[in-house]
PDB file with SEQRES, HELIX, SHEET and CRYST1 records, atoms N, CA, C and O in Angstrom:
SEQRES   1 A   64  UNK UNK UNK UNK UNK UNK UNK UNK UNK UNK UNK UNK UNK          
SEQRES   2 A   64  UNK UNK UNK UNK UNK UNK UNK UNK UNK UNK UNK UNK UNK          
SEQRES   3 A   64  UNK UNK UNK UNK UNK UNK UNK UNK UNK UNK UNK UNK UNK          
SEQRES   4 A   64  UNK UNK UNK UNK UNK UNK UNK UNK UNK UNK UNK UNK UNK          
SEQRES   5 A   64  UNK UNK UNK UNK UNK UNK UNK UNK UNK UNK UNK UNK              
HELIX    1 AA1 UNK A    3  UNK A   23  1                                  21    
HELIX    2 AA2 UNK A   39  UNK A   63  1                                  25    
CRYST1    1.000    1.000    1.000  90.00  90.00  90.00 P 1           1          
ATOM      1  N   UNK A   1     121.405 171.019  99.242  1.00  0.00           N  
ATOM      2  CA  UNK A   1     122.856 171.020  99.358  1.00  0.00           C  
ATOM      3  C   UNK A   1     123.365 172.386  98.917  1.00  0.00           C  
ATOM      4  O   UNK A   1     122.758 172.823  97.940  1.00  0.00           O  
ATOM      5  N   UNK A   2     124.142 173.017  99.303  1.00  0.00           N  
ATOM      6  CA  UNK A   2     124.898 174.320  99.378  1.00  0.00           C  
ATOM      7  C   UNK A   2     125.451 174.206  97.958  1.00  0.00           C  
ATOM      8  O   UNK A   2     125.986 173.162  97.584  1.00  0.00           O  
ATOM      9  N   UNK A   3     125.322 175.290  97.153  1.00  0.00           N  
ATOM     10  CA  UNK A   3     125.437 175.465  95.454  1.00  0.00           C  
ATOM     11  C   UNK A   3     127.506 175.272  95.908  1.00  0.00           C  
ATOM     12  O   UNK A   3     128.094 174.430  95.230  1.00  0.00           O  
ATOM     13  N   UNK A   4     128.031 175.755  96.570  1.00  0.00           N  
ATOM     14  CA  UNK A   4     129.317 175.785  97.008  1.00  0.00           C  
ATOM     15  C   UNK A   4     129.680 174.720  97.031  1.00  0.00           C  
ATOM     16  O   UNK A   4     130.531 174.616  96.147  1.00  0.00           O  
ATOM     17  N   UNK A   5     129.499 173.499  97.704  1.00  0.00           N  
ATOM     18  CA  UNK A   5     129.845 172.417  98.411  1.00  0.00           C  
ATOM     19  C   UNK A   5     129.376 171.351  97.267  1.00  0.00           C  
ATOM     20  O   UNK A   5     130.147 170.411  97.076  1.00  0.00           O  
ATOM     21  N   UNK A   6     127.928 171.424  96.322  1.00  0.00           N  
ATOM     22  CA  UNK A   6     128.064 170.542  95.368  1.00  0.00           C  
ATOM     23  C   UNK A   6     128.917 171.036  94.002  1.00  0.00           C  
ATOM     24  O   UNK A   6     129.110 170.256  93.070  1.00  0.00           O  
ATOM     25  N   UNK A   7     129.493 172.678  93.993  1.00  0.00           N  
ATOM     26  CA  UNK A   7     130.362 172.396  93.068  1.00  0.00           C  
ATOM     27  C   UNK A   7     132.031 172.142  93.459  1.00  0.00           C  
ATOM     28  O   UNK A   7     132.995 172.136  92.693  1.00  0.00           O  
ATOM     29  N   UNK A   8     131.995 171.973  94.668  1.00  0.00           N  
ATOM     30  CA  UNK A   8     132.851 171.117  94.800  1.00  0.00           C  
ATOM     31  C   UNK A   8     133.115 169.953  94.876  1.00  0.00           C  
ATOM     32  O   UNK A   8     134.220 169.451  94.667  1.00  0.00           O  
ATOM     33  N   UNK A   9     132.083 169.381  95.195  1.00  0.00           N  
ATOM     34  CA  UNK A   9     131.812 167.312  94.926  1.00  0.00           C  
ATOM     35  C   UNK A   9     132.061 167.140  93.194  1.00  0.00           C  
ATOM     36  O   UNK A   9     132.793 166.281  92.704  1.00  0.00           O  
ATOM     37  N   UNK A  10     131.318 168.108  92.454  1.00  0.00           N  
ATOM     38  CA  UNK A  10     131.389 167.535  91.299  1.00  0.00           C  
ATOM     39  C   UNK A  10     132.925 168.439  90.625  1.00  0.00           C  
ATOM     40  O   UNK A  10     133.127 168.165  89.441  1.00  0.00           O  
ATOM     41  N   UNK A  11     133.727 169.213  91.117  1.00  0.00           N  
ATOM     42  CA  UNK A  11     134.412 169.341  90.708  1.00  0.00           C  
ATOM     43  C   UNK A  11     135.633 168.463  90.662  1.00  0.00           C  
ATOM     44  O   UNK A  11     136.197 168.191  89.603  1.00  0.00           O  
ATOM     45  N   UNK A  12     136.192 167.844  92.335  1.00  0.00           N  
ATOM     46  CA  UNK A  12     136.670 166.535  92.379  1.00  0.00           C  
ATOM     47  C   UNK A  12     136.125 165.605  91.884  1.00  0.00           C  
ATOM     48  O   UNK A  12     136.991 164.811  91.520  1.00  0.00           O  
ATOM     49  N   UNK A  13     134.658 165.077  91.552  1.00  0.00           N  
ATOM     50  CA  UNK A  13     134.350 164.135  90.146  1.00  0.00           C  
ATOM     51  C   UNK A  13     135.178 164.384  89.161  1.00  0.00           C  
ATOM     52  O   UNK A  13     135.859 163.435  88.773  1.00  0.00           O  
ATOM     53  N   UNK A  14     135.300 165.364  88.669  1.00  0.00           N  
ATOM     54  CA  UNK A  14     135.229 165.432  86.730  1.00  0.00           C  
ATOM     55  C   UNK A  14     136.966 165.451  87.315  1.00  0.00           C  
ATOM     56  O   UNK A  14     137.721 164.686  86.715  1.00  0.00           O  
ATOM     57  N   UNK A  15     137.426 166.109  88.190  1.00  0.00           N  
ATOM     58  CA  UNK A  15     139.219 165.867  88.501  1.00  0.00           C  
ATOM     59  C   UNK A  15     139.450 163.959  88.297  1.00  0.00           C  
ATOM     60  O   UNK A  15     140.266 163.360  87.596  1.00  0.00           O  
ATOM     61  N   UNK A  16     138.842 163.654  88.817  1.00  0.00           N  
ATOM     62  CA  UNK A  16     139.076 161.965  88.828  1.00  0.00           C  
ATOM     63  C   UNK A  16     138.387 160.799  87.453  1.00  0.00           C  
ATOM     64  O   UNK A  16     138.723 159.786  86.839  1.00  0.00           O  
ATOM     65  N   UNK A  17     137.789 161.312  87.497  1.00  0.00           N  
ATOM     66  CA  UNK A  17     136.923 160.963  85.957  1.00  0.00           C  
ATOM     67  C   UNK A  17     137.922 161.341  84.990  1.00  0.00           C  
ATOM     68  O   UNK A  17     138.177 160.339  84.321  1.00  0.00           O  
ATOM     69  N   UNK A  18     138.689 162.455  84.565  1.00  0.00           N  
ATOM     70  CA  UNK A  18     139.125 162.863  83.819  1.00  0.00           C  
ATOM     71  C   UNK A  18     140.811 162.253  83.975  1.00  0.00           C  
ATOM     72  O   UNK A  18     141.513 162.417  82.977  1.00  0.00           O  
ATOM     73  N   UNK A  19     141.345 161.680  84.994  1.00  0.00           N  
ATOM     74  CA  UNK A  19     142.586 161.273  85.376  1.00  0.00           C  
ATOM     75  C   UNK A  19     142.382 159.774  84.727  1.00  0.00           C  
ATOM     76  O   UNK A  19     143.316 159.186  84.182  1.00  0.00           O  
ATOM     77  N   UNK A  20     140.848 159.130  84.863  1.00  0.00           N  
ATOM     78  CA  UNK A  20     140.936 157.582  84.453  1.00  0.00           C  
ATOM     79  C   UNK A  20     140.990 157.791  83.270  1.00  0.00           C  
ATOM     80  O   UNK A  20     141.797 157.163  82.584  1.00  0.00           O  
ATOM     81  N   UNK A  21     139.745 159.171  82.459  1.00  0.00           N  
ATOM     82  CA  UNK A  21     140.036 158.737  80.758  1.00  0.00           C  
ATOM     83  C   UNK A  21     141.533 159.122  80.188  1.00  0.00           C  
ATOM     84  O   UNK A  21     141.856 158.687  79.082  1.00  0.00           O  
ATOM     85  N   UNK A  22     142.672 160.140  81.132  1.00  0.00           N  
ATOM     86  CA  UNK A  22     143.710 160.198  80.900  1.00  0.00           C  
ATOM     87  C   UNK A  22     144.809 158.554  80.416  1.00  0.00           C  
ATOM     88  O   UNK A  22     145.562 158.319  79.470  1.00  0.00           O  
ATOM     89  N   UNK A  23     144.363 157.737  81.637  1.00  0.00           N  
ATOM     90  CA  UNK A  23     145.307 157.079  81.635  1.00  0.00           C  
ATOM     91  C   UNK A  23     144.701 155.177  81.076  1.00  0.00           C  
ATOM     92  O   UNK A  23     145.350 154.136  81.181  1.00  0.00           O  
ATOM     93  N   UNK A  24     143.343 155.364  80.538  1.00  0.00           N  
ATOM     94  CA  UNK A  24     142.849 154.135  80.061  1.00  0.00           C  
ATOM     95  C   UNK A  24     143.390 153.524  79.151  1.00  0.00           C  
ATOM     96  O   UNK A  24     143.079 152.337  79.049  1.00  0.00           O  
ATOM     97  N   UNK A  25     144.334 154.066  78.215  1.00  0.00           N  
ATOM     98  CA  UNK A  25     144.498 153.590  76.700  1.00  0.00           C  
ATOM     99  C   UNK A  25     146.064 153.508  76.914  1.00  0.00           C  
ATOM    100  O   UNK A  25     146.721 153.350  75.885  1.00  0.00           O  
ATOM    101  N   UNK A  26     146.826 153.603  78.246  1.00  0.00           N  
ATOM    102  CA  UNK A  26     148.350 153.393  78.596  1.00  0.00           C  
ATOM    103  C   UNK A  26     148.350 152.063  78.389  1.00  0.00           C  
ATOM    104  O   UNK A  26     147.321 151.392  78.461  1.00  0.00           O  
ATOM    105  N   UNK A  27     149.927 151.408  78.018  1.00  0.00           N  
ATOM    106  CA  UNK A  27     150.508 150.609  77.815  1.00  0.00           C  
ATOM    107  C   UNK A  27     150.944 149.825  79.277  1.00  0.00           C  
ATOM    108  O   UNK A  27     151.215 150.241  80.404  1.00  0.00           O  
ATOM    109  N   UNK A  28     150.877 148.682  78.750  1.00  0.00           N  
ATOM    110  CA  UNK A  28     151.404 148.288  80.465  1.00  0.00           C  
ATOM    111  C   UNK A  28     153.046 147.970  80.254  1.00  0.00           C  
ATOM    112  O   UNK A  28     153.496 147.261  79.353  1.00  0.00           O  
ATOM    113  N   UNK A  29     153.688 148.527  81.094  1.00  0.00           N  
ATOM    114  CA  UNK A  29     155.048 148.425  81.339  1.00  0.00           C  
ATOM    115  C   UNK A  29     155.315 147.170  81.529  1.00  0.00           C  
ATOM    116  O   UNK A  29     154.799 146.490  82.416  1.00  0.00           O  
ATOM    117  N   UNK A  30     156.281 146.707  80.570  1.00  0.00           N  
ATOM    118  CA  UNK A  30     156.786 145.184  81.219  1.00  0.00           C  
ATOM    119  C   UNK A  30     158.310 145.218  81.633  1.00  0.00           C  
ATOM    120  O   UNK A  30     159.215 145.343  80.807  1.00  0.00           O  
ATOM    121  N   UNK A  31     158.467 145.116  82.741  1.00  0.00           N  
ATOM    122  CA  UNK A  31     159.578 145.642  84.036  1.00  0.00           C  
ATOM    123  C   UNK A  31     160.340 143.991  84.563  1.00  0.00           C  
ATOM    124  O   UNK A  31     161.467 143.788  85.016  1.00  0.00           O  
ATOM    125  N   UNK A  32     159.603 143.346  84.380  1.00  0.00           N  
ATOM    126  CA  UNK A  32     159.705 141.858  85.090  1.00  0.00           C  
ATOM    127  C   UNK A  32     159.370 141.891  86.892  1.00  0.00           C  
ATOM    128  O   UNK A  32     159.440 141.137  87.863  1.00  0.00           O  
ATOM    129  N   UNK A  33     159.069 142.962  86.634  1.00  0.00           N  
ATOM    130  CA  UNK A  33     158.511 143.068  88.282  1.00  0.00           C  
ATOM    131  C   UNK A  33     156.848 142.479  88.547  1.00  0.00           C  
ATOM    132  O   UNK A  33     156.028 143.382  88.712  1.00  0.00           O  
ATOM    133  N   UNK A  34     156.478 141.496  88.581  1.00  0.00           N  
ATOM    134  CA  UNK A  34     154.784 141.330  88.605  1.00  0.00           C  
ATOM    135  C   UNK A  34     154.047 141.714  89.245  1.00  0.00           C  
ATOM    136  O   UNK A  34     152.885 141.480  88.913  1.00  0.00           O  
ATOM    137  N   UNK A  35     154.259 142.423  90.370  1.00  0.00           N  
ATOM    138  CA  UNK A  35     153.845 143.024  91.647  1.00  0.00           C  
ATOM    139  C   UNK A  35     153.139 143.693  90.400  1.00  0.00           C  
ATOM    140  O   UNK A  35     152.150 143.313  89.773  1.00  0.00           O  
ATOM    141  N   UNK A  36     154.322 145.320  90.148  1.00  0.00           N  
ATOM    142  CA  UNK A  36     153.776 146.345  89.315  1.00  0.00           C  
ATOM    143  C   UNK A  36     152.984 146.057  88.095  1.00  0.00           C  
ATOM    144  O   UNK A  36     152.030 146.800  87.863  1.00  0.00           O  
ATOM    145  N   UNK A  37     153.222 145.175  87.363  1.00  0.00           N  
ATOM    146  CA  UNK A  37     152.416 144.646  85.891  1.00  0.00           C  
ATOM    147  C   UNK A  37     151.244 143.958  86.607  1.00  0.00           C  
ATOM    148  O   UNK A  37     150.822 143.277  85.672  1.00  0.00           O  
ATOM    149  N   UNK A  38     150.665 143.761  87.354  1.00  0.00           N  
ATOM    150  CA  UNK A  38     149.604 143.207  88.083  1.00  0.00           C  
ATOM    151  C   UNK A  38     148.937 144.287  88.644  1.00  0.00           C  
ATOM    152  O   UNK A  38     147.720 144.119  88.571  1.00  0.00           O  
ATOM    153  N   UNK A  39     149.405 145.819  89.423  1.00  0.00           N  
ATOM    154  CA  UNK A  39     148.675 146.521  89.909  1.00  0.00           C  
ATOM    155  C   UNK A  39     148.354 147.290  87.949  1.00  0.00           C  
ATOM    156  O   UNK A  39     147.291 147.760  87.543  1.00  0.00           O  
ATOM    157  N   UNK A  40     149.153 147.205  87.466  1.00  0.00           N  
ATOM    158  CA  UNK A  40     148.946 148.013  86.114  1.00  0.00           C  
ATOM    159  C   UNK A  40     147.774 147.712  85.021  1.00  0.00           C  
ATOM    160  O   UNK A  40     147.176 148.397  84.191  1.00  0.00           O  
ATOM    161  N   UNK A  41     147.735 145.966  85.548  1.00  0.00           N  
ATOM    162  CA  UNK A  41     146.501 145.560  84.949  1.00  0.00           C  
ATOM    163  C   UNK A  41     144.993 145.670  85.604  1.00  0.00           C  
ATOM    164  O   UNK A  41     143.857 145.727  85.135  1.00  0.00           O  
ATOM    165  N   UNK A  42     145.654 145.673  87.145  1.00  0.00           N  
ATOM    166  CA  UNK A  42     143.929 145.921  87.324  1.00  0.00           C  
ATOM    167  C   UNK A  42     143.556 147.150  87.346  1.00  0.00           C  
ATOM    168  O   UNK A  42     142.411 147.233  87.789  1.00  0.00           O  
ATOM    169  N   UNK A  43     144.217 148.620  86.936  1.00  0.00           N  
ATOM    170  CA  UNK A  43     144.236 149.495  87.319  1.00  0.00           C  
ATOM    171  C   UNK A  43     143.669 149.408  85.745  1.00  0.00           C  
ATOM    172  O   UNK A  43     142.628 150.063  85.776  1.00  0.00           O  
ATOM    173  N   UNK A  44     143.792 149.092  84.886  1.00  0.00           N  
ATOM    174  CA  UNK A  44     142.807 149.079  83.490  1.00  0.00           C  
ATOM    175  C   UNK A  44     141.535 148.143  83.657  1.00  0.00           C  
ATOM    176  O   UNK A  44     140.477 148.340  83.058  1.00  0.00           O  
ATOM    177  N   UNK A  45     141.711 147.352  84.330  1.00  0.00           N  
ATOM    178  CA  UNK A  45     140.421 146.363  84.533  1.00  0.00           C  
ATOM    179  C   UNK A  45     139.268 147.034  85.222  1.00  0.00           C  
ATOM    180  O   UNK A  45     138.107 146.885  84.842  1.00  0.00           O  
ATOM    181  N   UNK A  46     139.791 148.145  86.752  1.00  0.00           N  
ATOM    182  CA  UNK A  46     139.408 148.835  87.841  1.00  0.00           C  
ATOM    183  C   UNK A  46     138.838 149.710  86.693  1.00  0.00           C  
ATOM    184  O   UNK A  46     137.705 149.365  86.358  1.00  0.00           O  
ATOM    185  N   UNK A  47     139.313 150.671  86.072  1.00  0.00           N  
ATOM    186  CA  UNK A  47     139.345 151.852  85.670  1.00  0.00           C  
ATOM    187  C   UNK A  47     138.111 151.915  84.683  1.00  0.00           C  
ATOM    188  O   UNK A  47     137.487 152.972  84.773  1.00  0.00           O  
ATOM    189  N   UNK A  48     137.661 151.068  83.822  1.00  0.00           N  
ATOM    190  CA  UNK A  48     136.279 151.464  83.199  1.00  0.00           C  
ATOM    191  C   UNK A  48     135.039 151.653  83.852  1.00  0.00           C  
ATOM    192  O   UNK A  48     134.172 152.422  83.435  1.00  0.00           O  
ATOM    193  N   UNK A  49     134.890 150.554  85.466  1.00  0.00           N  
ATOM    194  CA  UNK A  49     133.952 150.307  85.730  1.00  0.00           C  
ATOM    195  C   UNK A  49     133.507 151.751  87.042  1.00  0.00           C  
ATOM    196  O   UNK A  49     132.473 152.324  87.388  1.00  0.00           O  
ATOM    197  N   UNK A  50     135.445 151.842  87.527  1.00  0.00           N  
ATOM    198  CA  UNK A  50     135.303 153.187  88.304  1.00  0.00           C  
ATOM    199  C   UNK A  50     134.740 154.436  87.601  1.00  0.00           C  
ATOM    200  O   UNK A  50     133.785 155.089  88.022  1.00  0.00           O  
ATOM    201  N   UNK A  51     135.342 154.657  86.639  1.00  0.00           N  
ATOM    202  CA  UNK A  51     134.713 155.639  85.682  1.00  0.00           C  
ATOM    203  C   UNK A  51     133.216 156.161  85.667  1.00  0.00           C  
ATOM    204  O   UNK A  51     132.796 157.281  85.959  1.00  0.00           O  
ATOM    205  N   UNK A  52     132.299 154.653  85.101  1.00  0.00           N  
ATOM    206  CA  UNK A  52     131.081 154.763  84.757  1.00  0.00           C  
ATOM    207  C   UNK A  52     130.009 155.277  86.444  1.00  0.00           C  
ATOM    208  O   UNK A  52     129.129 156.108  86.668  1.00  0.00           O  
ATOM    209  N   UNK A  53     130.781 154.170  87.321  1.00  0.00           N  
ATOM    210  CA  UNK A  53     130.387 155.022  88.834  1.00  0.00           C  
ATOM    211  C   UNK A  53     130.501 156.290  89.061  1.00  0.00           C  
ATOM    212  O   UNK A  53     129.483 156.969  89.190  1.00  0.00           O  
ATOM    213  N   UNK A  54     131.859 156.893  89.160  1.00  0.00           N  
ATOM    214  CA  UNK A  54     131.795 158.334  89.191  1.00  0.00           C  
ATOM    215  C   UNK A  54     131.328 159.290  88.290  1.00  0.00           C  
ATOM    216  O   UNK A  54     131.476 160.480  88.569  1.00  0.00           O  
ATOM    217  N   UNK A  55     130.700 158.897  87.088  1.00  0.00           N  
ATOM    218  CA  UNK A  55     130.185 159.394  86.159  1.00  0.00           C  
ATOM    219  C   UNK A  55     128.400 159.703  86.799  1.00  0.00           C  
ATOM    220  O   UNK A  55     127.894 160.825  86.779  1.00  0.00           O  
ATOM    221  N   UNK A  56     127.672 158.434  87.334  1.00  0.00           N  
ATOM    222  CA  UNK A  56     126.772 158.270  87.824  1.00  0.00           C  
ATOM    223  C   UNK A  56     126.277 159.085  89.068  1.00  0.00           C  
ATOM    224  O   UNK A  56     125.241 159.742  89.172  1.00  0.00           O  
ATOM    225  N   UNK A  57     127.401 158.853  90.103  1.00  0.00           N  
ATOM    226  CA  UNK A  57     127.316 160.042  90.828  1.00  0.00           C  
ATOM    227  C   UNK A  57     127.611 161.554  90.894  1.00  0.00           C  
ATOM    228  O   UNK A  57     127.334 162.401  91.743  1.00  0.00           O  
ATOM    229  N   UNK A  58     128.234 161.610  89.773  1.00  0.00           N  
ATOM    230  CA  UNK A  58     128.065 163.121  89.420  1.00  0.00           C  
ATOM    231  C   UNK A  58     126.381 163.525  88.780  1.00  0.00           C  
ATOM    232  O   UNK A  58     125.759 164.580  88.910  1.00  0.00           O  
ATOM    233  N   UNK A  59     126.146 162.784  88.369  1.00  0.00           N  
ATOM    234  CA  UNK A  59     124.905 162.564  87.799  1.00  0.00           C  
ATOM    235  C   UNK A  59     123.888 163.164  88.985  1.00  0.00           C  
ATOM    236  O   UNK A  59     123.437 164.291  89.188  1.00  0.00           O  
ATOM    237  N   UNK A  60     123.724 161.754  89.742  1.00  0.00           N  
ATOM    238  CA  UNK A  60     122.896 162.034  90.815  1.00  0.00           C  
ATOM    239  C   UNK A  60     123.244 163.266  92.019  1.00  0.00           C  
ATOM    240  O   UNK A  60     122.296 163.559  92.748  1.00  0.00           O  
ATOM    241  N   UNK A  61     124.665 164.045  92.262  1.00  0.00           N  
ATOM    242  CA  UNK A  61     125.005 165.087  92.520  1.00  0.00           C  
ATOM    243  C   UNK A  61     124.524 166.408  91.781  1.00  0.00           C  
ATOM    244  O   UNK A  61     124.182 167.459  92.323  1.00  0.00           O  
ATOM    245  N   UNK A  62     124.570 166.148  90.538  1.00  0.00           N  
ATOM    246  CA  UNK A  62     123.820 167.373  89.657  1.00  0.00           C  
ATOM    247  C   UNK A  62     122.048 167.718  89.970  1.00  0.00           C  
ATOM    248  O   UNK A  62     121.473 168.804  89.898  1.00  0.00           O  
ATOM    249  N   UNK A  63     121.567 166.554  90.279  1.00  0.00           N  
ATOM    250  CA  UNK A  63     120.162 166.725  90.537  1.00  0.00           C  
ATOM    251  C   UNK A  63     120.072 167.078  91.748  1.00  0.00           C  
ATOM    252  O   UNK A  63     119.265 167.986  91.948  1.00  0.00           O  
ATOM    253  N   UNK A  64     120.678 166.636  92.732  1.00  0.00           N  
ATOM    254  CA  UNK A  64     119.932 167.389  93.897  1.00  0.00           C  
ATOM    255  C   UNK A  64     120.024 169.087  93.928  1.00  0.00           C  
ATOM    256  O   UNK A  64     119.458 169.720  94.820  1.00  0.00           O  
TER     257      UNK A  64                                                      
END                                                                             
């Protein structure tokens, strides 16, 4: 893989990786809107497991 092109895969990694550990430890807004307090919760529920994935494939991006 082109030294160029994988530091750009892993540079959008650590951009997105670094946006979930930004926003893991937010409060959930209570609005009375449930739509939004429902996307807010799974977006903490989503967010550890997305993390540890894109963590992984940066991983396996670093080795090749």
């Amino acid at each position: 893989m082109s030294d160029n092109i994988k530091e750009k895969i892993i540079a959008e990694l650590d951009r997105r990786i670094n946006n979930i550990r930004e926003h893991q430890y937010d409060q959930i807004e209570v609005s009375g809107d449930q739509f939004s307090e429902l996307n807010q919760a799974l977006k903490k529920v989503i967010g550890m497991p997305l993390k540890k994935e894109l963590e992984s494939i940066r991983e396996f991006i670093n080795k090749i």
